[in-house]
Backbone as numpy.savetxt, mean C-alpha at the origin, in Angstrom:
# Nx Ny Nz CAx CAy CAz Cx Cy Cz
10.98 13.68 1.84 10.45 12.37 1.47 10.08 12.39 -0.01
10.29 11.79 -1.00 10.38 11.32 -1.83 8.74 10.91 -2.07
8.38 11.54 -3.27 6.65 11.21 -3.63 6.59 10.38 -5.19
5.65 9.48 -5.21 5.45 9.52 -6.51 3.64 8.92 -7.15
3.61 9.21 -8.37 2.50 8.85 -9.10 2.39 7.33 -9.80
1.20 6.43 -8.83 1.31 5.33 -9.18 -0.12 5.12 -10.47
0.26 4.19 -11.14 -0.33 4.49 -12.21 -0.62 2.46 -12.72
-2.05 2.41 -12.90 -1.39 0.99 -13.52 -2.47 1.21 -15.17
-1.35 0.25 -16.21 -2.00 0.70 -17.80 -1.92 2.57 -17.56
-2.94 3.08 -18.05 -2.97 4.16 -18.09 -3.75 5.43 -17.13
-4.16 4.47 -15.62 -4.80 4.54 -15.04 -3.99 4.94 -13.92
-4.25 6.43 -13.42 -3.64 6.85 -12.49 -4.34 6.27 -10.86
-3.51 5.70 -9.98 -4.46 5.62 -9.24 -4.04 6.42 -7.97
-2.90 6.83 -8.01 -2.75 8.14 -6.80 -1.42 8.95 -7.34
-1.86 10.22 -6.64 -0.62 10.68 -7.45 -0.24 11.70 -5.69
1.66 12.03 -6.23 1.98 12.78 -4.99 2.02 11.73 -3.31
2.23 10.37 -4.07 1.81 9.43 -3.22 3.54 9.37 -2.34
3.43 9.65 -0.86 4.69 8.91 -0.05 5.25 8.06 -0.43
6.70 8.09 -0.44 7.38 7.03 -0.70 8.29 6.64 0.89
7.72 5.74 1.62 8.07 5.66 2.88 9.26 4.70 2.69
10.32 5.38 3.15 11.84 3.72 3.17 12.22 3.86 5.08
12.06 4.55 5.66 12.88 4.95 6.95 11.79 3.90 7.44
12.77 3.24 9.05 11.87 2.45 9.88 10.96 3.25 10.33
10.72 5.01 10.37 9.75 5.52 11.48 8.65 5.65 10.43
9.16 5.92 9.77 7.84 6.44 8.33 7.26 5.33 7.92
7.53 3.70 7.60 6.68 2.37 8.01 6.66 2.54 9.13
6.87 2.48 10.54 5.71 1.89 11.28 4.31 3.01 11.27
4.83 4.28 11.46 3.82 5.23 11.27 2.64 5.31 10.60
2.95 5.20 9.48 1.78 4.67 7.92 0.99 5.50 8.41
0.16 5.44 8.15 -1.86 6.18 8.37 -1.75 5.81 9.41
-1.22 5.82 10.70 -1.66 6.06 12.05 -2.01 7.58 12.91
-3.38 7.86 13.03 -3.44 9.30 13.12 -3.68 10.05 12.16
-3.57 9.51 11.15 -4.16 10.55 9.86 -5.69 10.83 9.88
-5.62 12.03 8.39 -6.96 11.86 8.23 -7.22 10.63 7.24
-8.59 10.49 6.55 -8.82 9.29 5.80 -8.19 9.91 4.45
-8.20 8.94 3.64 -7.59 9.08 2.53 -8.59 9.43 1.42
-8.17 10.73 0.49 -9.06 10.87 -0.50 -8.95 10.15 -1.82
-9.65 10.31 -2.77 -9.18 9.65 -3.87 -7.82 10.47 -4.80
-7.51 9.40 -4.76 -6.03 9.84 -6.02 -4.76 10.15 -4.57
-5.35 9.76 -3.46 -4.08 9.82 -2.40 -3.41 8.34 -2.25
-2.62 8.08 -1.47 -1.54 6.51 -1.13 -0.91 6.99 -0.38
-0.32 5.86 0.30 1.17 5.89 0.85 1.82 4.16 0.49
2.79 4.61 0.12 3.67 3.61 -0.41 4.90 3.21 0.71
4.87 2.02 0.84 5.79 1.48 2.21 7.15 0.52 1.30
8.01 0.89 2.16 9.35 -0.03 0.76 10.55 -0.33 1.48
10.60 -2.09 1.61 11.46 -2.68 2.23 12.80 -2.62 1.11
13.59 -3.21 1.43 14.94 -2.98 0.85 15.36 -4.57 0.22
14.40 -5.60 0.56 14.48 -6.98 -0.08 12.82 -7.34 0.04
12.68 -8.27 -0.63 11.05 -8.76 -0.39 11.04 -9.72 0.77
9.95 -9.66 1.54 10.14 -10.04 2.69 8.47 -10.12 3.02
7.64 -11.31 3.40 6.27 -11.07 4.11 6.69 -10.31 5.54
7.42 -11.13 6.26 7.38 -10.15 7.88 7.56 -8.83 7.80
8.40 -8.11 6.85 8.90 -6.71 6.74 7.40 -5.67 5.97
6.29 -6.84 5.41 5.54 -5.62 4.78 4.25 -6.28 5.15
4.34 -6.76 6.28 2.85 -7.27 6.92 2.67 -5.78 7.81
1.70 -5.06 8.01 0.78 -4.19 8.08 0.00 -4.27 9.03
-0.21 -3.18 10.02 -1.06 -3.14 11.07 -2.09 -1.59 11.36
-3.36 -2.02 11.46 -4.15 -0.86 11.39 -4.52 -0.17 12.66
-3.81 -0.30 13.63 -4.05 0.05 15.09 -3.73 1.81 15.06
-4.75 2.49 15.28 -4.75 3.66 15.35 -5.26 4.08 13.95
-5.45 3.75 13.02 -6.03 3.69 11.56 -7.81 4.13 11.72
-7.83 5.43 11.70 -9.74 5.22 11.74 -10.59 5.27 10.95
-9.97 4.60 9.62 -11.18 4.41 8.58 -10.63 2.82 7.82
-11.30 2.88 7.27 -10.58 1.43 5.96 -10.11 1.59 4.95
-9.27 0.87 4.43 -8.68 0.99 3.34 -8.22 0.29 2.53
-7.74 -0.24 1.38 -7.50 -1.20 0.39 -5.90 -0.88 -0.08
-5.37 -2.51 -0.45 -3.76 -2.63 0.33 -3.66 -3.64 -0.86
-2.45 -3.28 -1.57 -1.81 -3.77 -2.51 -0.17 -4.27 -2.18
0.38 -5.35 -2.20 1.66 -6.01 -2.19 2.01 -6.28 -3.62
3.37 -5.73 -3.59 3.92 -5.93 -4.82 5.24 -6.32 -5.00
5.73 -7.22 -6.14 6.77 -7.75 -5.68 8.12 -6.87 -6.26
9.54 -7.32 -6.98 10.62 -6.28 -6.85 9.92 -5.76 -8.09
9.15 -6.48 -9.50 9.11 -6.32 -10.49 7.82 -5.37 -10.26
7.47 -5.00 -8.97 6.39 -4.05 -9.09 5.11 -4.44 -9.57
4.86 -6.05 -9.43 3.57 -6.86 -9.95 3.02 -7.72 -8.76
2.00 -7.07 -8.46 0.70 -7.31 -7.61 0.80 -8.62 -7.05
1.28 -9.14 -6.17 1.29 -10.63 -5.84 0.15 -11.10 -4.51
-0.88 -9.84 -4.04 -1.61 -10.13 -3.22 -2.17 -8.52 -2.97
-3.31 -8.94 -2.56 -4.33 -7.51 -2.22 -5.68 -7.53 -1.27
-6.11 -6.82 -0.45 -6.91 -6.91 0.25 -7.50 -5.53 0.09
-9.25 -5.81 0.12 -10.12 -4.65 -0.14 -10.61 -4.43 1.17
-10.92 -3.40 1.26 -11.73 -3.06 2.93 -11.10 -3.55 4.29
-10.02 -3.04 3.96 -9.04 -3.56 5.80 -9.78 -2.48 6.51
-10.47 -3.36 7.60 -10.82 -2.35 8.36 -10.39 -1.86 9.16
-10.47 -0.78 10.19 -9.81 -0.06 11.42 -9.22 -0.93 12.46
-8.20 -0.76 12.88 -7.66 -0.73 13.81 -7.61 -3.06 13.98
-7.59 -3.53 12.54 -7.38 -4.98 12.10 -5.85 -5.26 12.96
-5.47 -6.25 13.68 -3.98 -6.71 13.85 -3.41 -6.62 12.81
-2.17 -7.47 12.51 -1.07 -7.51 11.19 -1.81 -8.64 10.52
-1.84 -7.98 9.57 -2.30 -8.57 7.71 -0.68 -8.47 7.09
-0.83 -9.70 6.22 0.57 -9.64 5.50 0.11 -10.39 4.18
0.91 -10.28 3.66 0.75 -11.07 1.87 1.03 -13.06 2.08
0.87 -13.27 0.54 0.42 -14.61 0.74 2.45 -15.17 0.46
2.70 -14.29 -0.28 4.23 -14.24 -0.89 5.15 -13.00 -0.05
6.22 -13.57 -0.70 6.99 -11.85 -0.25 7.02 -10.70 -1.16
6.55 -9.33 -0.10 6.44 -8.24 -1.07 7.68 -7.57 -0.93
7.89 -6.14 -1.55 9.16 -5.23 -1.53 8.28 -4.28 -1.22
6.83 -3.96 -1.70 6.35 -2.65 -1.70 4.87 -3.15 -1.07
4.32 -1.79 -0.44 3.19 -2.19 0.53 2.39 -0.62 -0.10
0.98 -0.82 -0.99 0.78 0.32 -1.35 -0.78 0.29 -0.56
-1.50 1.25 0.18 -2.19 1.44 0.94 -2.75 2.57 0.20
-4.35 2.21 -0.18 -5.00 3.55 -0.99 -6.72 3.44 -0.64
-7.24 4.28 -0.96 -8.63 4.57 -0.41 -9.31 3.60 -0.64
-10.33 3.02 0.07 -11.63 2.23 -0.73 -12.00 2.65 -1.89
-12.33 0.86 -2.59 -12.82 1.71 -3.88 -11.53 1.46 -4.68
-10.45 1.78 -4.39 -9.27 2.21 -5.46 -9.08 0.64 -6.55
-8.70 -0.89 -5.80 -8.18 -1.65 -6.20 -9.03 -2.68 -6.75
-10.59 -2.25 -6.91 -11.53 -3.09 -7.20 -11.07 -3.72 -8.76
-10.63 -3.15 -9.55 -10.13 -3.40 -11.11 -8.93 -3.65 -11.27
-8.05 -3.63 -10.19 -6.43 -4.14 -10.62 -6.49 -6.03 -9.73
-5.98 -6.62 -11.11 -5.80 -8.15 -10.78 -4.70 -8.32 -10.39
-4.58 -9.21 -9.73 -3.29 -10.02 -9.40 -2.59 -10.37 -10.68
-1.06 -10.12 -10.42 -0.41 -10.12 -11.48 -0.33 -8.95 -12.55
-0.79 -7.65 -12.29 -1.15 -6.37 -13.01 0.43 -6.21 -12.51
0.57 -5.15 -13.13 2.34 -4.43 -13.11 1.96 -3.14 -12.91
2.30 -2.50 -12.06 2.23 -0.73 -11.40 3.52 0.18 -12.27
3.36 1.02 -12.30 4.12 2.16 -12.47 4.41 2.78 -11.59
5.46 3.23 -11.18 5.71 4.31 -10.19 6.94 4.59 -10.24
């Protein structure tokens, strides 16, 4: 699996982060994991932008976490802080390509419309 370091400006915000493309590795996501530390992610990645393909479900998820949608250009088009455990499907307001899932705490300073690195 394919990892990488997402970064926005000069601001690392996880590094060594999953790069999930296979159907088993999205539905899986943080189901059963442990919680996420800081500077960890997992990155989810449809193959067109799509809301149904990167709407998100926390069932089996036992902590919370903060969830970034991004579109092909890799710019923030929706975000949610504190998804809590085991929430039904959350999805974006637009269509995303990328679904980045990172600790509480992480996305308090990135705006809508910010551009990621990765």
């Amino acid at each position: 699996m394919k990892r990488r370091t997402v970064k926005y400006k000069k601001e690392i915000l996880a590094e060594n982060v999953p790069y999930c493309i296979s159907p088993f590795s999205k539905m899986r996501g943080l189901m059963f994991a442990r919680r996420l530390k800081k500077g960890e992610g997992l990155l989810l990645v449809t193959k067109k932008e799509s809301i149904a393909n990167t709407s998100i479900h926390m069932f089996f998820v036992f902590f919370s976490i903060d969830i970034l949608w991004l579109n092909t250009q890799k710019k923030v088009i929706d975000k949610r802080e504190h998804l809590l455990p085991f929430t039904c499907f959350v999805h974006s307001k637009e269509p995303a390509m990328y679904v980045l899932e990172l600790p509480l705490g992480t996305i308090k300073n990135i705006p809508l419309g910010a551009v990621l690195d990765f």
